[in-house]
PDB file of N, CA, C and O in Angstrom:
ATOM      1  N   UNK A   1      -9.393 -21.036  -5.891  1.00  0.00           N
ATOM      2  CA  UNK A   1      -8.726 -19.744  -5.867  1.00  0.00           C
ATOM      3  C   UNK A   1      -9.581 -18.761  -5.080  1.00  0.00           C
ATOM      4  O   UNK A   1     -10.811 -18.794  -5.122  1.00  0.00           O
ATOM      5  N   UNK A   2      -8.827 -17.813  -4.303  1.00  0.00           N
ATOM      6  CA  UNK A   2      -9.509 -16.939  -3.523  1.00  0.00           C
ATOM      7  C   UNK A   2      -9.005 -15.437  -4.269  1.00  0.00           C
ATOM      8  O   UNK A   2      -7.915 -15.283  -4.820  1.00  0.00           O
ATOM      9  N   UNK A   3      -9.931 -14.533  -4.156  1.00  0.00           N
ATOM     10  CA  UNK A   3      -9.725 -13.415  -4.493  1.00  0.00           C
ATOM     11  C   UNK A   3     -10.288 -11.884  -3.566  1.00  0.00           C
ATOM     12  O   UNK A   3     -11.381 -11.553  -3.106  1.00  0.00           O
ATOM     13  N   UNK A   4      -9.317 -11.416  -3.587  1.00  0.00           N
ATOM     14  CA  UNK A   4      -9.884 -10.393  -2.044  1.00  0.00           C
ATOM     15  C   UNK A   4      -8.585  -9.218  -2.877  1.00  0.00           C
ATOM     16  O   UNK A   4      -7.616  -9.245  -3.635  1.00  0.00           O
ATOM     17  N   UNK A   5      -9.576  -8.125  -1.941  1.00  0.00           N
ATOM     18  CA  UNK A   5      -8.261  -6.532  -2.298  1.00  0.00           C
ATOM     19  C   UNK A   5      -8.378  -6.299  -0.392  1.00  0.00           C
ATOM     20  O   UNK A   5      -9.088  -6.722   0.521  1.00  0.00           O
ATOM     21  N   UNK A   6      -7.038  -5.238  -0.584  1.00  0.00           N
ATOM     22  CA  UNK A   6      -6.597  -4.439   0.700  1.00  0.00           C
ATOM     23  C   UNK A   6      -6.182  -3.409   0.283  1.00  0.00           C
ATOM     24  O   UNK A   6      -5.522  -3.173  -0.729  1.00  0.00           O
ATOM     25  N   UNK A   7      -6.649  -2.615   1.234  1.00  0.00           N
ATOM     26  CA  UNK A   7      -6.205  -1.024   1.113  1.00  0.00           C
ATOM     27  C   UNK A   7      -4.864  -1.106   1.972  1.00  0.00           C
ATOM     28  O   UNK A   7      -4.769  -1.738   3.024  1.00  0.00           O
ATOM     29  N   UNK A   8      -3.727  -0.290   1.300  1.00  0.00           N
ATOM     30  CA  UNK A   8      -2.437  -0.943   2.307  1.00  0.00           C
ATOM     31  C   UNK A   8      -2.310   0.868   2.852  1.00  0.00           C
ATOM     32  O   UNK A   8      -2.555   1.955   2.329  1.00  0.00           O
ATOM     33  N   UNK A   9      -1.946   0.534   3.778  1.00  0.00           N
ATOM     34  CA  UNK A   9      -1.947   1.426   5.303  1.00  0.00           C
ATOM     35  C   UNK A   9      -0.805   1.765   5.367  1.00  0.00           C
ATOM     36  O   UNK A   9      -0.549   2.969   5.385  1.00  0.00           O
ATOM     37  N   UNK A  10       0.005   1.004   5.409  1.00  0.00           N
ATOM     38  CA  UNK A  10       1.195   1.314   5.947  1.00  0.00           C
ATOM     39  C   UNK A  10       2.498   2.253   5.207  1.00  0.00           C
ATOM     40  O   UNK A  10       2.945   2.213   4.062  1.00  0.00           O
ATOM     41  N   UNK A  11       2.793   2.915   6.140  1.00  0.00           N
ATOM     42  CA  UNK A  11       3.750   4.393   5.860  1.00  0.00           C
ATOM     43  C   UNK A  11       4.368   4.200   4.957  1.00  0.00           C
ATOM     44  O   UNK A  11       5.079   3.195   4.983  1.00  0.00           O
ATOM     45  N   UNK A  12       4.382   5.035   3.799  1.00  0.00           N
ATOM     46  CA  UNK A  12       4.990   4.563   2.681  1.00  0.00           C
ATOM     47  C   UNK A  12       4.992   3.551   1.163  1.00  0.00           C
ATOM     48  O   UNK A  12       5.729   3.569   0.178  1.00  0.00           O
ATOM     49  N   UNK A  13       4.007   2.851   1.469  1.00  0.00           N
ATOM     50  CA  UNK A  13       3.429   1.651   0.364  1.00  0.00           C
ATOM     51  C   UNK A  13       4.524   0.471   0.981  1.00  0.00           C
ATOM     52  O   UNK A  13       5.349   0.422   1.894  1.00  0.00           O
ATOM     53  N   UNK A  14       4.000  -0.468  -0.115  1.00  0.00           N
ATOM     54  CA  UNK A  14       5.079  -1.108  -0.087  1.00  0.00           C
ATOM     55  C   UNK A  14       6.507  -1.365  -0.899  1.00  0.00           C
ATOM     56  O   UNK A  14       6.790  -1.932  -1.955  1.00  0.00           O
ATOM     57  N   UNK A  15       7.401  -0.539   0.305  1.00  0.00           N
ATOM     58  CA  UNK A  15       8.729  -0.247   0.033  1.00  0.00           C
ATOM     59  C   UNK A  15       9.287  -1.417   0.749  1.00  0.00           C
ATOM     60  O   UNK A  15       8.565  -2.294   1.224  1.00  0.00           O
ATOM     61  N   UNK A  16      10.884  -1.424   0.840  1.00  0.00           N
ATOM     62  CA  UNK A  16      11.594  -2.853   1.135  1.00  0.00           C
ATOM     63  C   UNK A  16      11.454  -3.696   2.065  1.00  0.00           C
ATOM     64  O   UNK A  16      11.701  -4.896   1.940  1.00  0.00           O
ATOM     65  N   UNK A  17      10.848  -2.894   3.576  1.00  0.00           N
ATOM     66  CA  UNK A  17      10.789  -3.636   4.599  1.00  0.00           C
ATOM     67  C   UNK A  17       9.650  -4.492   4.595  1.00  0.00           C
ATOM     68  O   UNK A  17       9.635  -5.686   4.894  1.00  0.00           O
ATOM     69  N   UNK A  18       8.521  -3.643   4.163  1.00  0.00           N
ATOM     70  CA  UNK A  18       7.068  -4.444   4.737  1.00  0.00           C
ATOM     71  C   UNK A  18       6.688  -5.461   2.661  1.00  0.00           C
ATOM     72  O   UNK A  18       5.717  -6.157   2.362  1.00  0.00           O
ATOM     73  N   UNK A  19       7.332  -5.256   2.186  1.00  0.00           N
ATOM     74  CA  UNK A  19       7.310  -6.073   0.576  1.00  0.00           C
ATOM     75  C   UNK A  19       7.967  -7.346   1.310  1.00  0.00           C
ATOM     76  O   UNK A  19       7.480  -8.474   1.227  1.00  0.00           O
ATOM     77  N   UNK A  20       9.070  -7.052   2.001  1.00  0.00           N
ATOM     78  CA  UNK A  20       9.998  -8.759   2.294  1.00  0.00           C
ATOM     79  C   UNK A  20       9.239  -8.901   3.923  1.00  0.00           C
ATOM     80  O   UNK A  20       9.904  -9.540   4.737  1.00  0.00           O
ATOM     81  N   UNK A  21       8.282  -8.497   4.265  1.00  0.00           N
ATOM     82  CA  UNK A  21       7.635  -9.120   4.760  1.00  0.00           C
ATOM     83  C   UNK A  21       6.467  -9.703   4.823  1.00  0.00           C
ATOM     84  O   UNK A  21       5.833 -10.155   5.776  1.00  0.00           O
ATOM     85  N   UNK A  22       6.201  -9.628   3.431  1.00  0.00           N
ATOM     86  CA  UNK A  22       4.912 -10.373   2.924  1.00  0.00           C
ATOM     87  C   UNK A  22       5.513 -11.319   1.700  1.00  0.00           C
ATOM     88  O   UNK A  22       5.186 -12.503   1.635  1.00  0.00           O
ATOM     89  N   UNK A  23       6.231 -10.841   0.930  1.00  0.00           N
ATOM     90  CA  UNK A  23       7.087 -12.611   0.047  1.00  0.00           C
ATOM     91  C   UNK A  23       7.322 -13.727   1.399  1.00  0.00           C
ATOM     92  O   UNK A  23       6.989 -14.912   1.429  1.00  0.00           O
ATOM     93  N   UNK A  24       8.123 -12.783   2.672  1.00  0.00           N
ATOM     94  CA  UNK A  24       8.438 -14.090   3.443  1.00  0.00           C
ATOM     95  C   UNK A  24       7.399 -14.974   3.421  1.00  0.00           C
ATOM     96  O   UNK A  24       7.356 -16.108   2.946  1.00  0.00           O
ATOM     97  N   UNK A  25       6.026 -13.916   4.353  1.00  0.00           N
ATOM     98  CA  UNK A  25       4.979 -14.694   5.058  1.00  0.00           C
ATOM     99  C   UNK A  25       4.202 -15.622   3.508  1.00  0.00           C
ATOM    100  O   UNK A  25       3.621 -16.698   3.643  1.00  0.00           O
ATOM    101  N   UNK A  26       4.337 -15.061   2.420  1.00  0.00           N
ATOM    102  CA  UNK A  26       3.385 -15.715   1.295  1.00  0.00           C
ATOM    103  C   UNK A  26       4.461 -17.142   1.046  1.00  0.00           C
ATOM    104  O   UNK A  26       3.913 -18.143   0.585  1.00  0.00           O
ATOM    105  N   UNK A  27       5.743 -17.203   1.308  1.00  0.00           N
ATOM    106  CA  UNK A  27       6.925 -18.150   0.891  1.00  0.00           C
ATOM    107  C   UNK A  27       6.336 -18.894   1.850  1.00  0.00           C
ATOM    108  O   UNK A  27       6.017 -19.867   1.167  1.00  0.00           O
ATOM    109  N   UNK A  28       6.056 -19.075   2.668  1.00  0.00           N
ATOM    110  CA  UNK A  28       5.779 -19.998   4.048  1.00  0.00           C
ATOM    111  C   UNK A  28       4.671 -21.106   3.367  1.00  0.00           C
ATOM    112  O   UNK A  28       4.438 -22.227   3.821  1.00  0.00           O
ATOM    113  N   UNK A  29       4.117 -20.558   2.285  1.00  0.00           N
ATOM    114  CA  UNK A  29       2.769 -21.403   1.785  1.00  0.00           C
ATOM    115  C   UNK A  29       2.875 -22.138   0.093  1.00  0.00           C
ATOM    116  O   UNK A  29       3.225 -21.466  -0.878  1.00  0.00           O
ATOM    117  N   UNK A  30       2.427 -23.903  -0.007  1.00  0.00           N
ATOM    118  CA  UNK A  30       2.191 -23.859  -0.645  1.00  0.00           C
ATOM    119  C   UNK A  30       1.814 -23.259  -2.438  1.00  0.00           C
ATOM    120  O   UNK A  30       2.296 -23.417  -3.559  1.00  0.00           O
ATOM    121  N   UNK A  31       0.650 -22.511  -1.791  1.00  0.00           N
ATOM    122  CA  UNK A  31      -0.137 -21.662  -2.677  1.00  0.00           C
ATOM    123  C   UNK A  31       0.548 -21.387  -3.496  1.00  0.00           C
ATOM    124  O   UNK A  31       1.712 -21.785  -3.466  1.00  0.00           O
ATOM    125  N   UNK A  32       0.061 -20.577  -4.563  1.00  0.00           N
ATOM    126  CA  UNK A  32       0.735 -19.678  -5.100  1.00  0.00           C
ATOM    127  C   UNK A  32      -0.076 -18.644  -4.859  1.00  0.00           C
ATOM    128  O   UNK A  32      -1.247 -18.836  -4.531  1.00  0.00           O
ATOM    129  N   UNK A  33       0.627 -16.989  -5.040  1.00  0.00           N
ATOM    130  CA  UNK A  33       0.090 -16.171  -4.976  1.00  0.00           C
ATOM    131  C   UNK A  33       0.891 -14.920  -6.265  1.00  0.00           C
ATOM    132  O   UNK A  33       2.023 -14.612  -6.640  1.00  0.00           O
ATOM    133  N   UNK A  34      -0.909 -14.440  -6.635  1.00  0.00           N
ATOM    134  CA  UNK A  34      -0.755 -13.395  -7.690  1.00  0.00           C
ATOM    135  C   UNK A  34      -1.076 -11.855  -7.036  1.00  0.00           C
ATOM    136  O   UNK A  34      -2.078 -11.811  -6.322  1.00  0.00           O
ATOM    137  N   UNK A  35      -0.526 -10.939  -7.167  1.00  0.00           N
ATOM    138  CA  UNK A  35      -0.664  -9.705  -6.823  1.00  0.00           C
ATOM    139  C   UNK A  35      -0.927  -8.930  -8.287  1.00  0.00           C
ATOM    140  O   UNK A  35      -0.291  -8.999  -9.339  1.00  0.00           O
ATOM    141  N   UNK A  36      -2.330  -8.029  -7.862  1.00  0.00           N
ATOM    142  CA  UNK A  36      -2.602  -7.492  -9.111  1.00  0.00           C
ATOM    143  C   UNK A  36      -2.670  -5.814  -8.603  1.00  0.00           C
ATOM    144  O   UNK A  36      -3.022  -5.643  -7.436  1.00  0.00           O
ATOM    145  N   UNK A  37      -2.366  -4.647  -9.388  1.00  0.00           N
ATOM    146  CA  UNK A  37      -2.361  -3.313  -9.434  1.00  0.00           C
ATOM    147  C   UNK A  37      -2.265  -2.575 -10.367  1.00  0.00           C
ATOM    148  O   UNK A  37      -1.409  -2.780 -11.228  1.00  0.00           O
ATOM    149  N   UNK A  38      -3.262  -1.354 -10.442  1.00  0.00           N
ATOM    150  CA  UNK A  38      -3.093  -0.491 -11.952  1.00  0.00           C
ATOM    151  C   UNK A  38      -2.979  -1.840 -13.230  1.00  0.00           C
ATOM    152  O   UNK A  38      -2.042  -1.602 -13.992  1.00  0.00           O
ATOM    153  N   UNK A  39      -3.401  -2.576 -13.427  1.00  0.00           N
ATOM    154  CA  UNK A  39      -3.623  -3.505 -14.483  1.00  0.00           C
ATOM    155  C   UNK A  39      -1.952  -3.980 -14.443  1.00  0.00           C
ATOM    156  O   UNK A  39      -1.451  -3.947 -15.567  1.00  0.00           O
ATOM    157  N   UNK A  40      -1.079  -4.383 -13.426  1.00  0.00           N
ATOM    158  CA  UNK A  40      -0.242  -4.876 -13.692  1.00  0.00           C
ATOM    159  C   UNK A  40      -0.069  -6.059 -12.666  1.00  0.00           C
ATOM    160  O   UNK A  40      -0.773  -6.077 -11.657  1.00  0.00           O
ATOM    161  N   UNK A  41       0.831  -7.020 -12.902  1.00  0.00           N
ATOM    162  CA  UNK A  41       0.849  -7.870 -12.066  1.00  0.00           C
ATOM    163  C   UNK A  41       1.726  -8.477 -11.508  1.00  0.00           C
ATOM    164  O   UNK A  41       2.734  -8.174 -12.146  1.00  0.00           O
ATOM    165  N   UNK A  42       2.161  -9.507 -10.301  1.00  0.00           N
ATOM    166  CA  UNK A  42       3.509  -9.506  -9.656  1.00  0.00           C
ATOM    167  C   UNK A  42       3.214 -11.013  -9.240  1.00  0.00           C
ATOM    168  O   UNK A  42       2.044 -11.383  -9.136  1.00  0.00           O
ATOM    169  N   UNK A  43       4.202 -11.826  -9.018  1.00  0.00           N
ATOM    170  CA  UNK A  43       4.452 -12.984  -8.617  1.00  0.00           C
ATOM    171  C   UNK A  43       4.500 -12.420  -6.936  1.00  0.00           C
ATOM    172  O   UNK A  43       5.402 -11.637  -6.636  1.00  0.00           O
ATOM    173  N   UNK A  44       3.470 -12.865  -5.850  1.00  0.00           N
ATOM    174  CA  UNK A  44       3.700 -12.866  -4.424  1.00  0.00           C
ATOM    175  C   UNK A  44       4.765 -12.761  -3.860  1.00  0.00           C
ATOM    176  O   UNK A  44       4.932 -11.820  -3.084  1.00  0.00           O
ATOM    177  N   UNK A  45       5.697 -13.621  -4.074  1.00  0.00           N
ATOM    178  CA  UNK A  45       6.584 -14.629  -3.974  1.00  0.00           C
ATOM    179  C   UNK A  45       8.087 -14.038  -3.724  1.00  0.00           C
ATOM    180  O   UNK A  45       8.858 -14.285  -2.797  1.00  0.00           O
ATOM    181  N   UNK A  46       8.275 -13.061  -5.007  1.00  0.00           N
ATOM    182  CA  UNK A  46       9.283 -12.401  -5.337  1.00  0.00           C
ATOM    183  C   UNK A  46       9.141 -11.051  -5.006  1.00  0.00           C
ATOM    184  O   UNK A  46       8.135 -10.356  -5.152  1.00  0.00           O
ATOM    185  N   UNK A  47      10.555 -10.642  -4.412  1.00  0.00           N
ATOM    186  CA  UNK A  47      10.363  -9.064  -3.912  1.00  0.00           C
ATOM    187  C   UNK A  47      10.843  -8.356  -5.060  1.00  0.00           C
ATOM    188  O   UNK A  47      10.853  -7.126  -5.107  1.00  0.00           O
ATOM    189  N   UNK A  48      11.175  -8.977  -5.835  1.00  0.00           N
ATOM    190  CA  UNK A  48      11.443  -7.967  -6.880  1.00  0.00           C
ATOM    191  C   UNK A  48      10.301  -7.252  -7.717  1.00  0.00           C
ATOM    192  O   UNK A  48      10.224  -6.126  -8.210  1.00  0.00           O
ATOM    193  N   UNK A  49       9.275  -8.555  -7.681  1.00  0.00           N
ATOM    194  CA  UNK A  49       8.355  -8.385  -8.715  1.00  0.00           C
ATOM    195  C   UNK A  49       6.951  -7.522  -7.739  1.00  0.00           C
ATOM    196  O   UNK A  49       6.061  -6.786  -8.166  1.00  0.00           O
ATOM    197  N   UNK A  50       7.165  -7.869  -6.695  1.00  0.00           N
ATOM    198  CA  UNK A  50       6.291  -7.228  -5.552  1.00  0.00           C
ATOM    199  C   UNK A  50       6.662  -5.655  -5.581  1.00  0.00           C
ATOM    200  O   UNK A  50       5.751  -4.855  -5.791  1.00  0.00           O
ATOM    201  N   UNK A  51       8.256  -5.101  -5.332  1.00  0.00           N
ATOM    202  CA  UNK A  51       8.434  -3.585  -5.271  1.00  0.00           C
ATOM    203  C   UNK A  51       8.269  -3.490  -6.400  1.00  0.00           C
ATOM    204  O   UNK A  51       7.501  -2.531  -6.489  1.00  0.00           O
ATOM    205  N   UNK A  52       8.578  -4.028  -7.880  1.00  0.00           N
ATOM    206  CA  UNK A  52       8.148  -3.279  -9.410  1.00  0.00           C
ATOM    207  C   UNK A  52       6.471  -3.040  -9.136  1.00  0.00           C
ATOM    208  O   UNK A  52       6.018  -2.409 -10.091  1.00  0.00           O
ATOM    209  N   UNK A  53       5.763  -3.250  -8.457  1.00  0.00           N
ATOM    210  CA  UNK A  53       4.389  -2.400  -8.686  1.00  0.00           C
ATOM    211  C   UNK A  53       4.510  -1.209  -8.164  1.00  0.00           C
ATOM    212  O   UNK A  53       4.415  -0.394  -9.082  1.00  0.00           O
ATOM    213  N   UNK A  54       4.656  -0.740  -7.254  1.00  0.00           N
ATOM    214  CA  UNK A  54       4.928   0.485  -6.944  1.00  0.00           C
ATOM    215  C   UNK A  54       3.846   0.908  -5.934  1.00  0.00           C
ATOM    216  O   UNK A  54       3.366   2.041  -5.965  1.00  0.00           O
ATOM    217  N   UNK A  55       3.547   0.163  -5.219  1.00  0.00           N
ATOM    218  CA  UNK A  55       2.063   0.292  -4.468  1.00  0.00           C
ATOM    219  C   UNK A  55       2.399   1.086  -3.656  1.00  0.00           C
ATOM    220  O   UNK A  55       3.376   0.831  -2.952  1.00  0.00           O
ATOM    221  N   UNK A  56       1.577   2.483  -3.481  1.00  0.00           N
ATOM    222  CA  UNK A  56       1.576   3.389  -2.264  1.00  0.00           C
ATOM    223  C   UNK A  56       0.868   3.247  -0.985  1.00  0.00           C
ATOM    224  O   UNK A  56       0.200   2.230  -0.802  1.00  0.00           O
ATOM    225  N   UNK A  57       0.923   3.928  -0.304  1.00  0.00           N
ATOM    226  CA  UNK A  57      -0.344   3.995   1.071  1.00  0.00           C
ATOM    227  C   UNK A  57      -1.505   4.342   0.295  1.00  0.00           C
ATOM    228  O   UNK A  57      -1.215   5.035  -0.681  1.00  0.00           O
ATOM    229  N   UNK A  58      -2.603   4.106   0.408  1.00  0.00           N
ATOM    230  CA  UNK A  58      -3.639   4.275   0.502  1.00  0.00           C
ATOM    231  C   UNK A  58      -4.411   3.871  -0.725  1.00  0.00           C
ATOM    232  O   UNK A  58      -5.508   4.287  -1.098  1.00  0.00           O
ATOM    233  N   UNK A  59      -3.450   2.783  -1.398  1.00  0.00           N
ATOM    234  CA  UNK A  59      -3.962   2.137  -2.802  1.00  0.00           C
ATOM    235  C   UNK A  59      -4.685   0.866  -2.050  1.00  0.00           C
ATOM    236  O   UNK A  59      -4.774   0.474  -0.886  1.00  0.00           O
ATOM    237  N   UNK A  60      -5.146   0.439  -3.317  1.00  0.00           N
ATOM    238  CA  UNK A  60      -5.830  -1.163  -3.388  1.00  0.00           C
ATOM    239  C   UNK A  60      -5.473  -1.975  -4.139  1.00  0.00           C
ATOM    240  O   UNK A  60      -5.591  -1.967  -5.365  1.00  0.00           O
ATOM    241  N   UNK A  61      -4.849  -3.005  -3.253  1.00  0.00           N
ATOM    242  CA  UNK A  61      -3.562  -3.614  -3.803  1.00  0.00           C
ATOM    243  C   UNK A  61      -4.703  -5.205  -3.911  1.00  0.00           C
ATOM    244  O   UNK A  61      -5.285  -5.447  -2.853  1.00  0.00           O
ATOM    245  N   UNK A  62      -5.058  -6.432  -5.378  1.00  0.00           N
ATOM    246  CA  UNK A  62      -5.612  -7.173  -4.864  1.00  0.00           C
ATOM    247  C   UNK A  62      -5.040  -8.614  -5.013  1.00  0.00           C
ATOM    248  O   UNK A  62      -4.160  -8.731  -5.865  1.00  0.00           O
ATOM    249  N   UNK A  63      -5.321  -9.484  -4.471  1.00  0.00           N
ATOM    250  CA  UNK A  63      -4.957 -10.666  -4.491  1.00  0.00           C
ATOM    251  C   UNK A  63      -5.268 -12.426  -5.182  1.00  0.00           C
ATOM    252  O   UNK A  63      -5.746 -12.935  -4.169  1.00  0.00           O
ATOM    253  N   UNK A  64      -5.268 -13.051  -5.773  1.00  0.00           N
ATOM    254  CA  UNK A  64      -5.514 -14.090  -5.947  1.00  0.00           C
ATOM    255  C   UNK A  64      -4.412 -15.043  -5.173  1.00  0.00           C
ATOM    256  O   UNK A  64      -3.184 -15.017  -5.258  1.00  0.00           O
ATOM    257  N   UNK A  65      -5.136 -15.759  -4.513  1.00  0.00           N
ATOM    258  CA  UNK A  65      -4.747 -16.961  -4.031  1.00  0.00           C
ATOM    259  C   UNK A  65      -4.997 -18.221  -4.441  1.00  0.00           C
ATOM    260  O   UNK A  65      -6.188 -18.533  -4.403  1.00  0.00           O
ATOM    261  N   UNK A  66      -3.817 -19.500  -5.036  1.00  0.00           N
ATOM    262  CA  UNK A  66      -4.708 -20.810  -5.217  1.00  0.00           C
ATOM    263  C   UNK A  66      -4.265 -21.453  -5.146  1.00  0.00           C
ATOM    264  O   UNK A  66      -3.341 -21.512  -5.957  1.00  0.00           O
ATOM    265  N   UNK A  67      -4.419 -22.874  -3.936  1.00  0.00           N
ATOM    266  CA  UNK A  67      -3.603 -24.062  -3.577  1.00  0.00           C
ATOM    267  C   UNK A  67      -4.620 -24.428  -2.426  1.00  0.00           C
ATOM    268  O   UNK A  67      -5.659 -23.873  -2.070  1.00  0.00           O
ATOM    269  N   UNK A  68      -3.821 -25.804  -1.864  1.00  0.00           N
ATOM    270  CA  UNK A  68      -3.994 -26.371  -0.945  1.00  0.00           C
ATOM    271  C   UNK A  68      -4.497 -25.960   0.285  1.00  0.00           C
ATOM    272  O   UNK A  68      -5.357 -26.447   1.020  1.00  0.00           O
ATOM    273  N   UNK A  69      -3.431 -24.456   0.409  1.00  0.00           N
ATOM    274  CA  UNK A  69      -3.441 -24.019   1.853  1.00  0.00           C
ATOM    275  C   UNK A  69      -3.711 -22.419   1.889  1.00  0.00           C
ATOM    276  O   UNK A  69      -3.120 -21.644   2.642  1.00  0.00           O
ATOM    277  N   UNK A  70      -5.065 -21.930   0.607  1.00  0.00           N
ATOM    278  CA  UNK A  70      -5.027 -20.653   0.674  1.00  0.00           C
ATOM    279  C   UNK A  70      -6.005 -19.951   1.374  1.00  0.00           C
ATOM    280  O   UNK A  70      -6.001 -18.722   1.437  1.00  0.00           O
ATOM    281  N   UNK A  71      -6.992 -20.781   1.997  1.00  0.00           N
ATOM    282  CA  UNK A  71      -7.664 -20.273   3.066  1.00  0.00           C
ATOM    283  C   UNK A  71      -6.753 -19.566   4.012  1.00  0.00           C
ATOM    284  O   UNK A  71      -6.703 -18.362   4.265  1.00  0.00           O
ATOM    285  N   UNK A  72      -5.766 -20.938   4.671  1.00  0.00           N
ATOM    286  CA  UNK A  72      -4.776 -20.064   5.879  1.00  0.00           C
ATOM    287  C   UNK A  72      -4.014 -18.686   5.145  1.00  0.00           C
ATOM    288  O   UNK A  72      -4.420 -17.654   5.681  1.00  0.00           O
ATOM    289  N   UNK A  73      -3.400 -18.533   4.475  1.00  0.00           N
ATOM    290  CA  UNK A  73      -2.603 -18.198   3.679  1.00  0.00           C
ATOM    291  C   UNK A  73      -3.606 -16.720   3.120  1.00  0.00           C
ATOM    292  O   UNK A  73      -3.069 -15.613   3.063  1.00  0.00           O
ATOM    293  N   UNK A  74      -4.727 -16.876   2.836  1.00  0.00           N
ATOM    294  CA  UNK A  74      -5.087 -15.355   2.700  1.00  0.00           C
ATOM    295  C   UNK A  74      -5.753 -15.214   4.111  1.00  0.00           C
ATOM    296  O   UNK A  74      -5.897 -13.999   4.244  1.00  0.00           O
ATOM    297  N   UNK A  75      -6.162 -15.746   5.069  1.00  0.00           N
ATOM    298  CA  UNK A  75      -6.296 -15.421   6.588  1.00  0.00           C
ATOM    299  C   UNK A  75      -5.171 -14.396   7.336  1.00  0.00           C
ATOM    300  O   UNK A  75      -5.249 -13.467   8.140  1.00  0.00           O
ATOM    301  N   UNK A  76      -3.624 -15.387   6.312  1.00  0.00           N
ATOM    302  CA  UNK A  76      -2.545 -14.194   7.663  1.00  0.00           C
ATOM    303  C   UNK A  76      -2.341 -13.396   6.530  1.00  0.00           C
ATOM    304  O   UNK A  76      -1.577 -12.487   6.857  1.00  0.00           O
ATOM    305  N   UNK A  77      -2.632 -13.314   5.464  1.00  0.00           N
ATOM    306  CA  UNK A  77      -1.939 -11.937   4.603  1.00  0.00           C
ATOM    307  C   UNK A  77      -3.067 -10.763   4.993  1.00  0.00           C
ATOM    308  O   UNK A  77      -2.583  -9.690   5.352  1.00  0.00           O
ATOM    309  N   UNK A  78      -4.753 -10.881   4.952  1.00  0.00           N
ATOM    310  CA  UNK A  78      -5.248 -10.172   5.895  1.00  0.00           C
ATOM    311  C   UNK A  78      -5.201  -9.462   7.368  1.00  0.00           C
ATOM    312  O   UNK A  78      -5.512  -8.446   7.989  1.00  0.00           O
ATOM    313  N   UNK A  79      -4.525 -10.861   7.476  1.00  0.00           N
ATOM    314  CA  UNK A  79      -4.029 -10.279   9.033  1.00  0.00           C
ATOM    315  C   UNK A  79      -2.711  -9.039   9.444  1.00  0.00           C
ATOM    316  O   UNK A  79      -2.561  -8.062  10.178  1.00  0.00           O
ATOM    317  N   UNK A  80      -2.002  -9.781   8.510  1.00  0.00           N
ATOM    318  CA  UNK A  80      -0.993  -8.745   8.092  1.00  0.00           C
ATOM    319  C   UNK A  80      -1.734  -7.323   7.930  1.00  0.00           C
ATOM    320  O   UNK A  80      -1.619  -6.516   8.852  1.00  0.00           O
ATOM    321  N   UNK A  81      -2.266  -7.088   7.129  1.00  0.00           N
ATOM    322  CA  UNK A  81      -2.451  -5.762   6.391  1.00  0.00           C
ATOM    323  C   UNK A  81      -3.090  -5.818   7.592  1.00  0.00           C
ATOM    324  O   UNK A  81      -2.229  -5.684   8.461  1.00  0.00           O
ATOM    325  N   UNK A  82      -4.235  -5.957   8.107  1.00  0.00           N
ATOM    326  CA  UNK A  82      -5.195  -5.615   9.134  1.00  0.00           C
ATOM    327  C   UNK A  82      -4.320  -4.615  10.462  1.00  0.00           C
ATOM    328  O   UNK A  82      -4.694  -3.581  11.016  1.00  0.00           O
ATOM    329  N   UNK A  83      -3.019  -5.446  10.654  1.00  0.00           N
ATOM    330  CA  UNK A  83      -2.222  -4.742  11.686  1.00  0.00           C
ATOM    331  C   UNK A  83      -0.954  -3.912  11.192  1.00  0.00           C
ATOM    332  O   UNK A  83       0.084  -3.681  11.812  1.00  0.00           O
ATOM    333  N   UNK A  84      -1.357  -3.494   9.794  1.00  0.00           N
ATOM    334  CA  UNK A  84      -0.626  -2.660   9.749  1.00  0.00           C
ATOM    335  C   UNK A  84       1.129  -2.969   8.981  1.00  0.00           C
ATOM    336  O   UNK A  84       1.728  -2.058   8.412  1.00  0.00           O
ATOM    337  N   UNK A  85       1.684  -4.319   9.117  1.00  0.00           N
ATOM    338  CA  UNK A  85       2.824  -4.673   9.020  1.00  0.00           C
ATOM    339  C   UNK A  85       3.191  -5.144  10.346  1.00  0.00           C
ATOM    340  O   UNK A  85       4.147  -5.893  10.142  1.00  0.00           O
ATOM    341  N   UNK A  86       2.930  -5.110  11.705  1.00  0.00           N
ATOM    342  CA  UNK A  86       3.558  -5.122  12.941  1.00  0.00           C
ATOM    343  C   UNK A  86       3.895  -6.347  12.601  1.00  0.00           C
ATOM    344  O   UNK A  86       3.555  -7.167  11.748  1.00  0.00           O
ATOM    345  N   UNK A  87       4.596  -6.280  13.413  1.00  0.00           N
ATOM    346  CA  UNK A  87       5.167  -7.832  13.464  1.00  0.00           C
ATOM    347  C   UNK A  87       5.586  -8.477  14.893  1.00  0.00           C
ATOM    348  O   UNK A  87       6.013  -9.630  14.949  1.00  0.00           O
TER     349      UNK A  87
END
């Protein structure tokens, strides 16, 4: 299992667009992935359970990763946040 935080950047937190674009990119993997915030927690996976945190800009949103393929798998979710959401 890997464990890492990100400060999320992008305009707005994560609201609908850039949430279903991180279930997609986390769906692409094996892994599983846990999203943790304010002591609550979210299945990666699911956008439902991803927008019930309520994560704003400029929080610290953190991660557990654990499988097969979570090296790659927390490589592009870093990468992600790193650029912002672009796509």
């Amino acid at each position: 299992m890997i464990r890492f935080t990100v400060e999320v950047t992008v305009s707005g937190g994560l609201h609908a667009r850039p949430a279903s674009v991180l279930v997609n990119l986390l769906n692409g993997y094996r892994s599983t992935a846990k999203m943790i915030y304010n002591n609550k927690q979210a299945n990666g996976k699911s956008i439902l359970s991803v927008m019930a945190l309520g994560v704003k800009t400029g929080d610290e949103l953190t991660f557990e990763i654990d499988g097969e393929d979570e090296k790659q798998a927390v490589a592009d979710v870093r990468a992600l946040f790193e650029r912002n959401f672009a796509i």
